[in-house]
DRENFIDO-450330 format. One line per field, with one value per residue: residue number from 1; residue in one letter; x, y, z of N, C-alpha, C in turn. Coordinates in steps of 0.1 Angstrom, whole numbers, plus 5000, padded with zeros to 4 digits. Layout:
<atoms>
num = [NUM / ...]
residu = [A / ...]
n_u = [X / ...]
n_v = [Y / ...]
n_w = [Z / ...]
ca_u = [X / ...]
ca_v = [Y / ...]
ca_w = [Z / ...]
c_u = [X / ...]
c_v = [Y / ...]
c_w = [Z / ...]
</atoms>
This chain:
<atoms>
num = [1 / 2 / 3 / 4 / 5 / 6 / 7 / 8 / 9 / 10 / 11 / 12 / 13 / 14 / 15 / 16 / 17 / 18 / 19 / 20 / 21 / 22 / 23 / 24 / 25 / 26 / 27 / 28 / 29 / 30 / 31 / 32 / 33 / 34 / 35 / 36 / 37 / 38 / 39 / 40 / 41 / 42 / 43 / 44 / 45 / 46 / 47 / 48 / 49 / 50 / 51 / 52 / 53 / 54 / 55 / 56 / 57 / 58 / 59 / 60 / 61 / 62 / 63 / 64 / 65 / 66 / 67 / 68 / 69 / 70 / 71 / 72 / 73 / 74 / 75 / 76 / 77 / 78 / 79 / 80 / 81 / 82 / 83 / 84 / 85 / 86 / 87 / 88 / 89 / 90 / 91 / 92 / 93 / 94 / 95 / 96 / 97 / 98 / 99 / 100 / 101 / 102 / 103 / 104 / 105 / 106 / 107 / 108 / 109 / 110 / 111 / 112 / 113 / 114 / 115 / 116 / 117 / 118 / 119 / 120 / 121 / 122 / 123 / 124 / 125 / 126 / 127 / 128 / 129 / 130 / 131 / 132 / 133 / 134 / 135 / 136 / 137 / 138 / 139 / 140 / 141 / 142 / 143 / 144 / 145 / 146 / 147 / 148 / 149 / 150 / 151 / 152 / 153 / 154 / 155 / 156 / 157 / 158 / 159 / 160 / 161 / 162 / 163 / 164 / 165 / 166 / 167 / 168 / 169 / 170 / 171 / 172 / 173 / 174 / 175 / 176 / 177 / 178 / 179 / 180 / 181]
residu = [X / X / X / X / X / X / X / X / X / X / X / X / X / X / X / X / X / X / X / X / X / X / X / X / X / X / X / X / X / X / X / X / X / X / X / X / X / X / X / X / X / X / X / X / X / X / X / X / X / X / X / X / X / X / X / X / X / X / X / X / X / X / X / X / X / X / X / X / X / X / X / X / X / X / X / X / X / X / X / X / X / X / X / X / X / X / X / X / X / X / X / X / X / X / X / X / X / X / X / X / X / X / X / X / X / X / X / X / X / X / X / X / X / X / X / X / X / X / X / X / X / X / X / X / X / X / X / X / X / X / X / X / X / X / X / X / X / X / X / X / X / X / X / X / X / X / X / X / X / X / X / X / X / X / X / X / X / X / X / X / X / X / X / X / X / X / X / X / X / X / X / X / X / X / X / X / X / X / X / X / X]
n_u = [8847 / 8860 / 8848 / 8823 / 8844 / 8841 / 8815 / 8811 / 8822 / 8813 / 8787 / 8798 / 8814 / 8792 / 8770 / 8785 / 8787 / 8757 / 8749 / 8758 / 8744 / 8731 / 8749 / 8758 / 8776 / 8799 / 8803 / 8799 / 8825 / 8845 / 8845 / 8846 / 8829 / 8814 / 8797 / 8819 / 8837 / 8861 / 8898 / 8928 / 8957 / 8976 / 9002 / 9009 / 9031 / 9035 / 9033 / 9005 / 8996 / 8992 / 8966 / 8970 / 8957 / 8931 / 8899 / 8881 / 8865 / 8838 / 8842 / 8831 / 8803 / 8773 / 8771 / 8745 / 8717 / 8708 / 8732 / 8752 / 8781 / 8792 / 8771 / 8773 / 8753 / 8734 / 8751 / 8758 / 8771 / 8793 / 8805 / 8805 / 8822 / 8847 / 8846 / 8854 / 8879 / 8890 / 8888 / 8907 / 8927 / 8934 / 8929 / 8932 / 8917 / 8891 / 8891 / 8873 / 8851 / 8817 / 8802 / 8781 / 8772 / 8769 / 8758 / 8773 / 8778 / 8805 / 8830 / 8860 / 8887 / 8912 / 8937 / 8964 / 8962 / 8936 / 8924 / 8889 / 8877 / 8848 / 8833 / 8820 / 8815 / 8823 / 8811 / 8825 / 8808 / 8806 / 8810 / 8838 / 8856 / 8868 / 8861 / 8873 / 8851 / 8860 / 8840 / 8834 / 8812 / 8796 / 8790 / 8789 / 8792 / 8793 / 8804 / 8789 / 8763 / 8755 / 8756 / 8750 / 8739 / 8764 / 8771 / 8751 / 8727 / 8736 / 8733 / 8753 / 8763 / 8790 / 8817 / 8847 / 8878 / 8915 / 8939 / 8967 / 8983 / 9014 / 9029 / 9007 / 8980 / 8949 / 8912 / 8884 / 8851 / 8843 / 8819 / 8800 / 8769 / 8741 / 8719 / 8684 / 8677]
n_v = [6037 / 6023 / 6019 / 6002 / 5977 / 5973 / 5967 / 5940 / 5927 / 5939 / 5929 / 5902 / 5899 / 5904 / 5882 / 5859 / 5864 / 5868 / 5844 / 5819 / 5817 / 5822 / 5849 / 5864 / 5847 / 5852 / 5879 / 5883 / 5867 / 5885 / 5912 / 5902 / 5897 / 5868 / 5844 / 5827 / 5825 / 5840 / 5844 / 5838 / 5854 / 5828 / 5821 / 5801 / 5785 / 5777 / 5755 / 5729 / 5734 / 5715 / 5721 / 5741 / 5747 / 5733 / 5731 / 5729 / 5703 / 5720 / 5741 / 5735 / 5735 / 5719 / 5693 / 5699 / 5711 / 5737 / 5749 / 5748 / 5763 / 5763 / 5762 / 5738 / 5731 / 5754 / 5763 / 5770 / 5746 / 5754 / 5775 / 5754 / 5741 / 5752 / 5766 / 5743 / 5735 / 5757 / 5753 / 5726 / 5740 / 5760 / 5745 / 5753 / 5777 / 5764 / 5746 / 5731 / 5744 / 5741 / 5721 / 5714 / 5691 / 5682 / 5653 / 5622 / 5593 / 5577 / 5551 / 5541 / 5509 / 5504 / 5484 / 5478 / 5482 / 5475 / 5500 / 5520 / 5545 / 5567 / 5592 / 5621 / 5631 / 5655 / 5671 / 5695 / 5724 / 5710 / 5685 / 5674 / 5674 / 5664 / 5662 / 5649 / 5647 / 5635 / 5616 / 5613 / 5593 / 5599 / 5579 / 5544 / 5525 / 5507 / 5490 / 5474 / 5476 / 5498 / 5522 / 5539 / 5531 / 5527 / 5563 / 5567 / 5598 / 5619 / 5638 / 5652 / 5661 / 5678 / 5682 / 5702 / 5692 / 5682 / 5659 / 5643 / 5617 / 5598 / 5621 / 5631 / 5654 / 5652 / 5658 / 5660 / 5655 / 5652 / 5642 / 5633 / 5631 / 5617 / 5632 / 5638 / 5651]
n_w = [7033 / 7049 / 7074 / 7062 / 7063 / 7090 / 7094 / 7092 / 7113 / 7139 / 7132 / 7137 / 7161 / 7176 / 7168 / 7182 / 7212 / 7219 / 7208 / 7228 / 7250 / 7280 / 7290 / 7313 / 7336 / 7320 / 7322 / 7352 / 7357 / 7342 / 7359 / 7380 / 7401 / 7402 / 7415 / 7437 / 7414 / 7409 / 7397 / 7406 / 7391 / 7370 / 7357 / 7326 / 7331 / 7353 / 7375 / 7386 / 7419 / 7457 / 7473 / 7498 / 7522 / 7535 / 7541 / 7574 / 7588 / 7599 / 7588 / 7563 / 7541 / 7539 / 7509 / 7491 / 7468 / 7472 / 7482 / 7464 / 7448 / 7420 / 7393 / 7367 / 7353 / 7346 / 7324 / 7289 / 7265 / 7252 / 7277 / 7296 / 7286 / 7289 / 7315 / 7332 / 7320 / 7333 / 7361 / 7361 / 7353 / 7367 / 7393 / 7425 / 7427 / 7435 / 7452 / 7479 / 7465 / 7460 / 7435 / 7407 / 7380 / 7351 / 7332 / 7307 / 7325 / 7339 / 7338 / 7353 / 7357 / 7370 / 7361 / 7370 / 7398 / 7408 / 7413 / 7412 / 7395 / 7388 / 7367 / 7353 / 7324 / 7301 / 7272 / 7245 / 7225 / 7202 / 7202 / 7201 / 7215 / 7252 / 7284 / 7318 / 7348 / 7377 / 7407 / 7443 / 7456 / 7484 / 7513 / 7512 / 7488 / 7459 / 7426 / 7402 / 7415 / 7429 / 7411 / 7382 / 7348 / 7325 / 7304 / 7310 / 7312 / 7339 / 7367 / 7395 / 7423 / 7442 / 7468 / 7449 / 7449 / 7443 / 7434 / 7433 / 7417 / 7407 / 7384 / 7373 / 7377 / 7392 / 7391 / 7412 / 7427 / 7461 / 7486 / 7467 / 7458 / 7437 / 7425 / 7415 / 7392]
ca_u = [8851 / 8866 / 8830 / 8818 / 8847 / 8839 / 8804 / 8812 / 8837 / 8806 / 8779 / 8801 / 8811 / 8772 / 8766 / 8795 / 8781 / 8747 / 8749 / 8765 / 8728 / 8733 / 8763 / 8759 / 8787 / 8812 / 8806 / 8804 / 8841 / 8854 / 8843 / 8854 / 8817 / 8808 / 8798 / 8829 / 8849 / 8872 / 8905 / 8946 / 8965 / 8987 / 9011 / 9005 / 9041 / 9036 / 9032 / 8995 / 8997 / 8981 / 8962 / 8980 / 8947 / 8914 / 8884 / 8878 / 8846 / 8834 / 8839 / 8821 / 8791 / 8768 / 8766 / 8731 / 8713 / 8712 / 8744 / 8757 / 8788 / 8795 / 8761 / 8775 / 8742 / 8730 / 8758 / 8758 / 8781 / 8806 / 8809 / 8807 / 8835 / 8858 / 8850 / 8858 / 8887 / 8896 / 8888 / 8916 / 8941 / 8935 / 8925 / 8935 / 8905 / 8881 / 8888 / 8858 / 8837 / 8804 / 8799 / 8768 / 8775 / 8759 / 8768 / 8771 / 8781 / 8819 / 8840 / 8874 / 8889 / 8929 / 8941 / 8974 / 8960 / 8919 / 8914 / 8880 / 8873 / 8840 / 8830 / 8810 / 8822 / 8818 / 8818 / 8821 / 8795 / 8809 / 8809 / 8849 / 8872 / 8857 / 8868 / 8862 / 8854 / 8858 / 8835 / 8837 / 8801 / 8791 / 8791 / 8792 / 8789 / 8797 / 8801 / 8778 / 8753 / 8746 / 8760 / 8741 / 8745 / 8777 / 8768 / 8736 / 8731 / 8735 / 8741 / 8761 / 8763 / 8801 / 8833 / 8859 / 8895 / 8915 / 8954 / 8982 / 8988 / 9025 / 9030 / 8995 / 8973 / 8934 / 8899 / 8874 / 8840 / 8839 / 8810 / 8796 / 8756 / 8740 / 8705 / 8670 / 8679]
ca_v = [6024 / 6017 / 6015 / 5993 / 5967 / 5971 / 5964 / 5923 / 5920 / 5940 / 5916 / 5884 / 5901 / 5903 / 5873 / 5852 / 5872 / 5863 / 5825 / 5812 / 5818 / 5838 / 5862 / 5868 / 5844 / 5863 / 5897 / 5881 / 5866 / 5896 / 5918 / 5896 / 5895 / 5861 / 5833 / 5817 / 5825 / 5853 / 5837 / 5843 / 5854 / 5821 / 5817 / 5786 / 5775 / 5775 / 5738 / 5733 / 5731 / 5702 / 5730 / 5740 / 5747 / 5726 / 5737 / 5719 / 5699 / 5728 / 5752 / 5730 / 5738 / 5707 / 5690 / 5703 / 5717 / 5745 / 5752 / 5747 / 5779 / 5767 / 5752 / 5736 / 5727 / 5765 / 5773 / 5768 / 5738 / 5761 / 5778 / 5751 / 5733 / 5766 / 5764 / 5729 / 5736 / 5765 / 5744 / 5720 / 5746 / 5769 / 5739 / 5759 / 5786 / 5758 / 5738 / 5733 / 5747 / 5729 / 5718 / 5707 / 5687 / 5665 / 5644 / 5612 / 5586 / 5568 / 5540 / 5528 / 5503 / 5507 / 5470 / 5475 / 5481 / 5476 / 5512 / 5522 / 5557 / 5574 / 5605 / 5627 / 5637 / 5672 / 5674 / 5709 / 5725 / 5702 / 5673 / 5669 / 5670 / 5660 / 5665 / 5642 / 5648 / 5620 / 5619 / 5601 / 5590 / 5600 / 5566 / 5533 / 5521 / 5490 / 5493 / 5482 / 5472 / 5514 / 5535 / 5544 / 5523 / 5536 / 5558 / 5573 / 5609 / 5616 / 5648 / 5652 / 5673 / 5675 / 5692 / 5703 / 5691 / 5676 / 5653 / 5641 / 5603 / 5603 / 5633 / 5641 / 5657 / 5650 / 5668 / 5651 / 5658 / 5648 / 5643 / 5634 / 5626 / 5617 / 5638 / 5630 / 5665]
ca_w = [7030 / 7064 / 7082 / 7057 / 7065 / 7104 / 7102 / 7095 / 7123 / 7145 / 7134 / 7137 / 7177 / 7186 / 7170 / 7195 / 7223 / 7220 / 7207 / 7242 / 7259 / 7294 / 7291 / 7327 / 7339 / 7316 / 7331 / 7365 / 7356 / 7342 / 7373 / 7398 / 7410 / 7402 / 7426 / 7432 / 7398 / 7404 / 7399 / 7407 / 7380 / 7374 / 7346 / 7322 / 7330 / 7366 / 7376 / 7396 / 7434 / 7458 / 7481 / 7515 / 7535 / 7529 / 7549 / 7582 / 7584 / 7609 / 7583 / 7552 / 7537 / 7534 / 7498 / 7484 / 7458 / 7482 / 7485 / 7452 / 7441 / 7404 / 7387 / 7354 / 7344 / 7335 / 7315 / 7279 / 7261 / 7252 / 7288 / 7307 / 7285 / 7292 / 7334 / 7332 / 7316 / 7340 / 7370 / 7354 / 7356 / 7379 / 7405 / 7438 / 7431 / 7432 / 7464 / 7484 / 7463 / 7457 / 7422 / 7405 / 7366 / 7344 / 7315 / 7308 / 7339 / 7331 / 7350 / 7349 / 7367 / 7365 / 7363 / 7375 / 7417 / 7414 / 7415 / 7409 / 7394 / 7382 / 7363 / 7344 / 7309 / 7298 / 7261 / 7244 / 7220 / 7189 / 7213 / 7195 / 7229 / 7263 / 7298 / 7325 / 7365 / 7390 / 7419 / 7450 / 7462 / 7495 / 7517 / 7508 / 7475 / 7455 / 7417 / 7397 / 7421 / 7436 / 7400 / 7369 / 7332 / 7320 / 7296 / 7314 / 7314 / 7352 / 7380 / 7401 / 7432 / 7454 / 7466 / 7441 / 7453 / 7430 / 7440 / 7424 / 7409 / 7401 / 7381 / 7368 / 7391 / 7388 / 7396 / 7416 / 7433 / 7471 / 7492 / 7459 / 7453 / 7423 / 7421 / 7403 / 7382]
c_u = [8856 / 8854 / 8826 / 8828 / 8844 / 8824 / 8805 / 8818 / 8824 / 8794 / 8782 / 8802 / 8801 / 8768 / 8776 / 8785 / 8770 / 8742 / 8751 / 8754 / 8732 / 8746 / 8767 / 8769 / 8798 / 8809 / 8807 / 8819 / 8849 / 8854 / 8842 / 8838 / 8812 / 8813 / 8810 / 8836 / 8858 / 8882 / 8921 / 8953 / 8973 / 8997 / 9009 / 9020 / 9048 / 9030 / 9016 / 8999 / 8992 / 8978 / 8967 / 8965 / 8935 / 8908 / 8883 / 8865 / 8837 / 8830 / 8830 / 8808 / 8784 / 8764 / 8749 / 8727 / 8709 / 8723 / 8751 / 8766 / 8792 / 8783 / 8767 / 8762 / 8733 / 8738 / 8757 / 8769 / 8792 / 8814 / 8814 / 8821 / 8846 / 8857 / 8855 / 8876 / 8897 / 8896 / 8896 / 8928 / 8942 / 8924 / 8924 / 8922 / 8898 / 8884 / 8880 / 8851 / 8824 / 8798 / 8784 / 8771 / 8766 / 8769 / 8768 / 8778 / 8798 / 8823 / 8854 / 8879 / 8909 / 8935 / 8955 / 8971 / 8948 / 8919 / 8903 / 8877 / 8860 / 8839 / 8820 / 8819 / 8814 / 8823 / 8816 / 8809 / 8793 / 8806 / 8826 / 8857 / 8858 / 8869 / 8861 / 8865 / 8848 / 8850 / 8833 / 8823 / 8808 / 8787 / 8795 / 8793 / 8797 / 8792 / 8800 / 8768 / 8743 / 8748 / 8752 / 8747 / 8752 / 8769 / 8759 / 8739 / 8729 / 8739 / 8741 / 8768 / 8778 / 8809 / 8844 / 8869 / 8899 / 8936 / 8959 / 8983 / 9003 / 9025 / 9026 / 8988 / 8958 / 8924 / 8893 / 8863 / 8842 / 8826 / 8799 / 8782 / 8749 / 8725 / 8695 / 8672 / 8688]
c_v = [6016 / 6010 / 6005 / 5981 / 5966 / 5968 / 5945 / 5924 / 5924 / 5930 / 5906 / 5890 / 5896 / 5893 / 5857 / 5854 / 5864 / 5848 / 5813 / 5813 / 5825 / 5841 / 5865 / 5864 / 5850 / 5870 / 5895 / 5878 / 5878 / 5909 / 5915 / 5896 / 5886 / 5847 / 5825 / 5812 / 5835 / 5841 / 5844 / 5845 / 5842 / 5822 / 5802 / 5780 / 5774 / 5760 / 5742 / 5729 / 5725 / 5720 / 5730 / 5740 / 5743 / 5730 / 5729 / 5716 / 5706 / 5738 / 5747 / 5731 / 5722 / 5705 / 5690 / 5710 / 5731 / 5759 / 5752 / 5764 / 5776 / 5754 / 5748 / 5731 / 5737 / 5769 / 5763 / 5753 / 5746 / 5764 / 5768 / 5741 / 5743 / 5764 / 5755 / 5730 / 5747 / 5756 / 5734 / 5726 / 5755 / 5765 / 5749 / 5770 / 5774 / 5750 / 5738 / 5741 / 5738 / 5730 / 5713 / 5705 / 5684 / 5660 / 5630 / 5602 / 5580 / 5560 / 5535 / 5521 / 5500 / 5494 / 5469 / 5474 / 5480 / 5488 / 5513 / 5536 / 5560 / 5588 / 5606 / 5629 / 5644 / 5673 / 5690 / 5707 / 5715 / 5688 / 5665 / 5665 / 5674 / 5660 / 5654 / 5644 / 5641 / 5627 / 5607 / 5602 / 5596 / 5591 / 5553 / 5524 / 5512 / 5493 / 5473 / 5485 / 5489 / 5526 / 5533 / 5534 / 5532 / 5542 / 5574 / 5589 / 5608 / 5633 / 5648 / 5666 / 5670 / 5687 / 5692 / 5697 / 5686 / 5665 / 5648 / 5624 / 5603 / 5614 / 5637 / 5643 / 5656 / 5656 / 5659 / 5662 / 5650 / 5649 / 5639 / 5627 / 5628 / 5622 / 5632 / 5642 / 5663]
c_w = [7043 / 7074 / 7076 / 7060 / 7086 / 7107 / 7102 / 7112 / 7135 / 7148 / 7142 / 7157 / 7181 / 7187 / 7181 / 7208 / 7225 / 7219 / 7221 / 7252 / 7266 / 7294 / 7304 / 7336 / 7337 / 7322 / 7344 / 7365 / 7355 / 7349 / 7383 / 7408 / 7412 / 7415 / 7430 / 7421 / 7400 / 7404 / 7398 / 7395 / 7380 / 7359 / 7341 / 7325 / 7345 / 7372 / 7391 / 7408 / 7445 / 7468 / 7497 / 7525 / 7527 / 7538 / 7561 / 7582 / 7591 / 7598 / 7564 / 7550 / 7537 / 7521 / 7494 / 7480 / 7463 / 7479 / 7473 / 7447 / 7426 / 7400 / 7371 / 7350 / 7340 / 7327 / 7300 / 7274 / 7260 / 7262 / 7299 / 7300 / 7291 / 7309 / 7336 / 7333 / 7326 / 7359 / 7369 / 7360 / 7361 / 7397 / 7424 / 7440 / 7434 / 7447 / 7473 / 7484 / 7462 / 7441 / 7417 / 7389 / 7361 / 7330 / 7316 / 7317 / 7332 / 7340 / 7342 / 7363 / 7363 / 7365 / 7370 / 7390 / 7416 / 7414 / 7409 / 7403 / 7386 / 7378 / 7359 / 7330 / 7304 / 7286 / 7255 / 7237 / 7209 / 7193 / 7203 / 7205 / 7244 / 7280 / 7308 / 7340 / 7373 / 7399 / 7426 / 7456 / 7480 / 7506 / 7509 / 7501 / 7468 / 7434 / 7411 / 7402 / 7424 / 7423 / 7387 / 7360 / 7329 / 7305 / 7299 / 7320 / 7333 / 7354 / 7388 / 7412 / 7442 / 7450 / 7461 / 7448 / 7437 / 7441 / 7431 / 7428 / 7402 / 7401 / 7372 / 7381 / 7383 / 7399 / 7399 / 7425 / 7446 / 7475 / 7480 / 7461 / 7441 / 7426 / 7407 / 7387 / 7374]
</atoms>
């Protein structure tokens, strides 16, 4: 009788497992082998940290498809909402890595000082709750005239950092270029 209530709970496992497309991230996470994902044990009630040492531009990789250490555009909806999400709050692994997104393009413009900000928005697999990651173009740029229809699926190739507004802190893409991919 016991076997028979363990074979659901087995199914329903495999089928988790297998639904999420390549598995292969997880096991790279949880053996500390994957590209630029192991990450620091932190405590959730440890406040995030702006990063003490950033890369010098000697020791930076150049922004390209190349070079890319976390591709959000092989992982599944589910996965890539969950890195997202760990890239959020465990910002400090992630600093000058090289990102690669997609998703739909966004703009705000903060009316209190003119700030300008752009993203991506990364919705999960439901498309119910959505994340979004600023990126800062790579030269010169003039919005609308050089950025996508808000809206427009788009990716997005730059370096993780992320800094502090008051007392939120936010994720952005540096060096950021928008690719034909």
């Amino acid at each position: 009788m016991r076997t028979l209530k363990l074979i659901p709970a087995a199914i329903s496992a495999a089928a988790l497992l297998a639904s999420c497309g390549d598995t292969s991230v997880v096991q790279d996470i949880a053996d500390g082998s994957g590209k630029g994902n192991t990450h620091a044990a932190r405590s959730s009630a440890d406040p995030p940290t702006l990063p003490t040492e950033i890369p010098s531009s000697e020791e930076k990789a150049e922004v390209t498809e190349e070079n890319v250490d976390i591709d959000l555009t092989e992982l599944s909806a589910s996965m890539v909402y969950g890195q997202v999400y760990d890239m959020m709050y465990n910002s400090d692994d992630y600093v000058g890595k090289i990102v690669k997104m997609e998703g739909p393009f966004s703009y705000y413009l903060e009316p209190s000082n003119g700030q300008e900000y752009f993203a991506v928005i990364i919705s999960d697999a439901t498309a119910c709750c959505s994340q979004g990651i600023e990126f800062v173009l790579d030269g010169d740029y003039k919005y609308p005239d050089d950025y996508p229809e808000l809206n427009e699926e788009i990716t997005v190739i730059g370096r993780f950092n992320y800094y502090k507004e008051g007392i939120y802190t936010y994720c952005q893409l540096t060096d950021a270029k928008i690719t034909d991919q």
